[in-house]
N, C-alpha and C positions, 0 to 999 in steps of 0.2 A: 880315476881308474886309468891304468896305462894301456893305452891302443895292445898292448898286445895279449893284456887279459883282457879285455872285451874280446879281443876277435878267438880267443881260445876259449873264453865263458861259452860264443854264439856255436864254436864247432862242434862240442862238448853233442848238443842239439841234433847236429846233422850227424856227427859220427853215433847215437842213439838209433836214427831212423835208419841208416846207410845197411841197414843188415838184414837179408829175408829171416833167419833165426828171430831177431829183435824184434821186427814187424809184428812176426807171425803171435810173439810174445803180448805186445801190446795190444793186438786184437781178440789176445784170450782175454785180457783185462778190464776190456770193455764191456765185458758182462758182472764184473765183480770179481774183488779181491780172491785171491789164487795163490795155494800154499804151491811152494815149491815142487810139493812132490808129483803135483797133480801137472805142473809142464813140463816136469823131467818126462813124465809118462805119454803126455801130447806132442810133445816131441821128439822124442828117443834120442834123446843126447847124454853123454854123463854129467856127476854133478859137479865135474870141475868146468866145462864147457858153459856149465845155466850159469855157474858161478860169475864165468869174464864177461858173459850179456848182461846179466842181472846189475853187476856192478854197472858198467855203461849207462844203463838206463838208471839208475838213480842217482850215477852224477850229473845227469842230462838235467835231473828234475823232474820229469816225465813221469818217473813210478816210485813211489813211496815203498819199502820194505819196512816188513815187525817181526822181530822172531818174538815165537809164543815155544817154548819148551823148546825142542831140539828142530823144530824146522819152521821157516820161515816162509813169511804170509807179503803179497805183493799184491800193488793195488793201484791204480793210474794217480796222479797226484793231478788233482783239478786245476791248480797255479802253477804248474809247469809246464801242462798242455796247452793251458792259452797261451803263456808266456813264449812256446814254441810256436804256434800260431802267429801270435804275431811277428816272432823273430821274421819268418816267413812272407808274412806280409810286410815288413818293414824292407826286407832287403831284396825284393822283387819288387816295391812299385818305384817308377819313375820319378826321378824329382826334375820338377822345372829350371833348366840353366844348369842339368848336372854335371856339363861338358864343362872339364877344367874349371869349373867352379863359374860358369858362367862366363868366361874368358876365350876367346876368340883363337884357333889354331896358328902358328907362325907358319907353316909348311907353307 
């Protein structure tokens, strides 16, 4: 994988969470899968606005969409939340000797 699709796979992730809109979305989803129309209503946005979050978050991984007839059904994705989770965890904990790779400053 090229360094620059991994660090755009990981932002993918944070550009998902980065949004009180998006938040607000994903805490509806916490309780179970949620047609569209029921967060256009919880939120009073139009539906081209659910559209560009909705998208976000299912290319984050984070939420699974299904369209069933003409409106579409959202639902947290179990392996994208860990997978963000850990993202999380991976790139907040310290690694030991992280300084220049364990290599002593010149200054």
């Amino acid at each position: 994988m090229k360094t620059e699709n991994k660090y755009e796979n990981k932002a993918r992730v944070f550009k998902a969470l980065c949004d009180p809109n998006r938040l607000r979305i994903i805490e509806m989803l916490q309780s179970g899968e949620r047609c569209a129309c029921e967060i256009l209503e919880d939120l009073q946005i139009g539906q081209s606005t659910l559209s560009h979050h909705m998208k976000i978050l299912c290319d984050s991984g984070i939420v699974d969409g299904r369209k069933e007839g003409k409106w579409m059904y959202y639902s947290l994705n179990k392996d994208g939340c860990e997978a963000a989770k850990k993202l999380l965890d991976e790139i907040t904990s310290q690694k030991e000797n992280s300084n220049l790779g364990g290599r002593k400053c010149g200054c």
